[in-house]
KEVOLUM-811619 format. One record per residue (C-alpha): residue in one letter; x, y, z. Coordinates in steps of 0.1 Angstrom, whole numbers, plus 2048, in hexadecimal, padded with zeros to 3 digits. Example, Ala and Ser with C-alpha at 12.3 -4.5 7.8 and 13.67 -1.06 7.14 Angstrom:
<resn=a, x=87B, y=7D3, z=84E>;
<resn=s, x=889, y=7F5, z=847>;
***
This chain:
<resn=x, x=7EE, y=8E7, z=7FB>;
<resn=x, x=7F2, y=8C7, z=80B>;
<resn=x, x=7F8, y=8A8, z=7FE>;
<resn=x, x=7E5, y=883, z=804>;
<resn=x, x=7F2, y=862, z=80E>;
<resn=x, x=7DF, y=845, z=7FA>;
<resn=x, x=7E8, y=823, z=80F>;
<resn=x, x=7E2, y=801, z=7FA>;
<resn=x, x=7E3, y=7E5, z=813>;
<resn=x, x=7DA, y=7C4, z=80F>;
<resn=x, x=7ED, y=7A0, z=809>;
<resn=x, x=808, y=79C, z=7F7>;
<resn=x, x=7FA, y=796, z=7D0>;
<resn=x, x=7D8, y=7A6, z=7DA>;
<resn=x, x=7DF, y=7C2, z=7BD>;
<resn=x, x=7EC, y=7E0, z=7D1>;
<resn=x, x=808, y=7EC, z=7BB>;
<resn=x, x=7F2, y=7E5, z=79C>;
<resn=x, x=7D6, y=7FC, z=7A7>;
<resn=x, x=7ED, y=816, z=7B4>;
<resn=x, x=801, y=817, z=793>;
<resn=x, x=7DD, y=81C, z=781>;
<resn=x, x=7CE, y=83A, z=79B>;
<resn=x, x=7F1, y=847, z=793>;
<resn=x, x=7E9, y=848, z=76C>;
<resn=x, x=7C7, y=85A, z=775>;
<resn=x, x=7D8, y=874, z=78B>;
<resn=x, x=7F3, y=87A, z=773>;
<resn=x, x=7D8, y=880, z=75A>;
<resn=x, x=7C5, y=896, z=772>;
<resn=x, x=7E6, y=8A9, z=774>;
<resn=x, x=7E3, y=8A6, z=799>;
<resn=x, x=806, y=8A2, z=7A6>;
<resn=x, x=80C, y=87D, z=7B7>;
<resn=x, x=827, y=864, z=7BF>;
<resn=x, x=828, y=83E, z=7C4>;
<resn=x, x=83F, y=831, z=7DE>;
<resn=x, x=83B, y=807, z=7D7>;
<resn=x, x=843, y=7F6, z=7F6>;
<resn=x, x=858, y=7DC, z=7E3>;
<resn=x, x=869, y=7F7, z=7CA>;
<resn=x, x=871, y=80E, z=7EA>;
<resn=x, x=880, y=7EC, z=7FF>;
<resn=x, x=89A, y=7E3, z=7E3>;
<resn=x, x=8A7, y=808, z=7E5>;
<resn=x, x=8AF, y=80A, z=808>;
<resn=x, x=8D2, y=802, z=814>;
<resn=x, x=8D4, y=7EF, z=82A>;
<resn=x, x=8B9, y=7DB, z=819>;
<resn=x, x=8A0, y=7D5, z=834>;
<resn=x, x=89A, y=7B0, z=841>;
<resn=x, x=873, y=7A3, z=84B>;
<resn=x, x=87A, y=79B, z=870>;
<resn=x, x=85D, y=7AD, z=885>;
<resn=x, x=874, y=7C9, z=88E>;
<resn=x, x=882, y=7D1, z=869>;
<resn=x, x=862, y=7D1, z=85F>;
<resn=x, x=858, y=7EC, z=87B>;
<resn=x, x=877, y=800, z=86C>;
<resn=x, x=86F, y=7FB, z=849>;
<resn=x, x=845, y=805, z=84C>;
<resn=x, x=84E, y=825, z=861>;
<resn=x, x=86B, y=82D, z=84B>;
<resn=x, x=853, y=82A, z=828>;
<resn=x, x=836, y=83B, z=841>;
<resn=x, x=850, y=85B, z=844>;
<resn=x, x=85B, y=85D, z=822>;
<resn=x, x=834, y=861, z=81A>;
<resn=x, x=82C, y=879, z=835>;
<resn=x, x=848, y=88E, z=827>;
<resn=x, x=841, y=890, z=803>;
<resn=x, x=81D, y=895, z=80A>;
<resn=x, x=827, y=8B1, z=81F>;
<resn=x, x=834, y=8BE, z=7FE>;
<resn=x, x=812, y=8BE, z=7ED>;
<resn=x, x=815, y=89E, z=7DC>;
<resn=x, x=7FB, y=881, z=7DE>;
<resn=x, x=80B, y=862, z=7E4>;
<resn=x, x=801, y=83E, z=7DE>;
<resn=x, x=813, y=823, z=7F4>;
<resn=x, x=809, y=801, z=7E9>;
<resn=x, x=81D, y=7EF, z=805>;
<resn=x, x=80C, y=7D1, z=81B>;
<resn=x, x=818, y=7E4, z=83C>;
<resn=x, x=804, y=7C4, z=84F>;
<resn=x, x=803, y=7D2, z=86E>;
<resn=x, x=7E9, y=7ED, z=874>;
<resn=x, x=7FD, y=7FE, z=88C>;
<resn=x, x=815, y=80D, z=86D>;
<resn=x, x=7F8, y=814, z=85B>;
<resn=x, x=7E7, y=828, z=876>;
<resn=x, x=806, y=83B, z=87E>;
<resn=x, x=807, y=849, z=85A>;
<resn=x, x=7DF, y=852, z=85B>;
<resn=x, x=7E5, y=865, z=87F>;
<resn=x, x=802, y=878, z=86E>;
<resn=x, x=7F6, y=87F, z=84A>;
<resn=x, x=7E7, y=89D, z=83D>;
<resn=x, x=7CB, y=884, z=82B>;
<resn=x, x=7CF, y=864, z=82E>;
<resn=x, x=7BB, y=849, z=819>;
<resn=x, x=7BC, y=821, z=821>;
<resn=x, x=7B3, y=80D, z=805>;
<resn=x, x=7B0, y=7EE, z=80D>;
<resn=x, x=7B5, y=7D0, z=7F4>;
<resn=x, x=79F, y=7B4, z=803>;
<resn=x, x=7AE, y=791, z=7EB>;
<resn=x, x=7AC, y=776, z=7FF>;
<resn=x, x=7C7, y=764, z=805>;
<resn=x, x=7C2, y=74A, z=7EC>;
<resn=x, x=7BA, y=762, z=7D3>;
<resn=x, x=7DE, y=770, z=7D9>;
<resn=x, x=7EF, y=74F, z=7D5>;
<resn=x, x=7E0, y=74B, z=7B5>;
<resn=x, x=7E8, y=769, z=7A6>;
<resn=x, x=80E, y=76A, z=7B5>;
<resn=x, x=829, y=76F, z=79E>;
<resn=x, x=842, y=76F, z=7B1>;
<resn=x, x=83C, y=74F, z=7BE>;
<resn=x, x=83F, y=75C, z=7E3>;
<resn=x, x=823, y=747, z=7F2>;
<resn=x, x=831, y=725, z=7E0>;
<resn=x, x=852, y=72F, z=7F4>;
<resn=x, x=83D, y=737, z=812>;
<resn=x, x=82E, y=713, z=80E>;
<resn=x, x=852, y=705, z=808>;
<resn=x, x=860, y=715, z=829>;
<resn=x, x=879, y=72A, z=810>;
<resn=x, x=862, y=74A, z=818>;
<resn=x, x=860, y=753, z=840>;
<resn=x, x=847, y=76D, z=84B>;
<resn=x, x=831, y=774, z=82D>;
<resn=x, x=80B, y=789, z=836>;
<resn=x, x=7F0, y=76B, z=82B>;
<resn=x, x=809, y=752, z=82F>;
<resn=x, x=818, y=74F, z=851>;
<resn=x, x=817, y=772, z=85E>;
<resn=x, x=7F9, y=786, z=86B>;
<resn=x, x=7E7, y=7A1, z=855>;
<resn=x, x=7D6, y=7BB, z=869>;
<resn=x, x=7B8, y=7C6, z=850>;
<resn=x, x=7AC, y=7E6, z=852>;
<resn=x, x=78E, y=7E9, z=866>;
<resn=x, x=781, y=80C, z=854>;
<resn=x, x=793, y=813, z=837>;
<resn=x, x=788, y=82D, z=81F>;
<resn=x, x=788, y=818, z=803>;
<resn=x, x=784, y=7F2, z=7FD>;
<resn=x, x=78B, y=7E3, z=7D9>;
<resn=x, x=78D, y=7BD, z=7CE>;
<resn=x, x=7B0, y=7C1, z=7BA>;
<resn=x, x=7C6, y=7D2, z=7A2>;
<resn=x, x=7AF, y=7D3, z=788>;
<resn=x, x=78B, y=7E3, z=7A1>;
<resn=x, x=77F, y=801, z=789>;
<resn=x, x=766, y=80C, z=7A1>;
<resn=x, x=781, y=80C, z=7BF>;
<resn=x, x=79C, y=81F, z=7A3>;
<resn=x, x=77A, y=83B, z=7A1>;
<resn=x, x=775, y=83A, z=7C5>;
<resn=x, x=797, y=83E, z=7CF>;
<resn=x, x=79C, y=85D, z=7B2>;
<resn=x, x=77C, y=870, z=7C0>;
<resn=x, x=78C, y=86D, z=7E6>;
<resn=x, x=7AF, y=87B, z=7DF>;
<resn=x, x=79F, y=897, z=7C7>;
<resn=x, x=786, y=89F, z=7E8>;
<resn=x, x=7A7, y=89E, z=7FC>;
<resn=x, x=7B8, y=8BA, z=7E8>;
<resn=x, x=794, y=8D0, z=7E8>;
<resn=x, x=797, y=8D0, z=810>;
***
């Protein structure tokens, strides 16, 4: 049986790791067998920790992209809330996955700075912060992604995004 990769992109504080975290609690209930690979978490854990420049960010999308191709490979369904602002790393997961799922987490930008905790748009603002998406770096939306939701907290995109990975695994 093959696995599914479930992409959350969007701005930084647009609710990606939230929402993921909660379709995780439905699939765990649903005993379907699933995995969340946080963008953020999975950055902190890699040695050497991986920088922001244009070209450690091209190493550090395709790098998260192949650790969810190959886990999915093993059956597993697995939920990447990660910004990946370009489209390009995005669509190189989609034209290598067994099923592939973009959710799309459309906050606006101002939005996101108002629900930022960790301050990284104030820093942005400040000049401490170089190269944040919805800052002062470029975010490629998705032009057609499977699923759109308005945050962390969209019920009807959490039910949406449930029935598409359980119609994955029937395929």
């Amino acid at each position: 049986m093959s696995g599914a990769i479930v992409w959350f992109t969007g701005l930084p504080s647009s609710g990606k790791s939230r929402l993921a975290r909660r379709v995780q609690t439905n699939l765990f209930e649903k005993q379907l067998p699933c995995c969340l690979l946080d963008g953020d978490r999975v950055r902190a854990l890699l040695r050497p920790a991986p920088g922001y420049s244009n070209a450690e960010r091209d190493d550090f999308y395709f790098t998260l992209g192949g650790l969810a191709l190959e886990l999915s490979r093993q059956g597993l369904i697995v939920l990447v809330p990660a910004t990946a602002n370009r489209k390009q790393y995005r669509d190189w997961v989609r034209a290598r996955a067994p099923h592939f799922i973009e959710v799309w987490l459309t906050a606006s930008a101002k939005e996101c700075r108002r629900r930022d905790a960790k301050g990284l748009y104030a820093r942005a603002g400040d000049g401490e912060v170089r190269g944040l998406p919805g800052a002062d770096l470029a975010y490629d939306a998705p032009e057609a992604a499977e699923i759109t939701a308005t945050g962390g907290d969209d019920d009807d995109a959490l039910v949406r995004i449930v029935q598409a990975v359980e119609a994955s695994r029937a395929v």
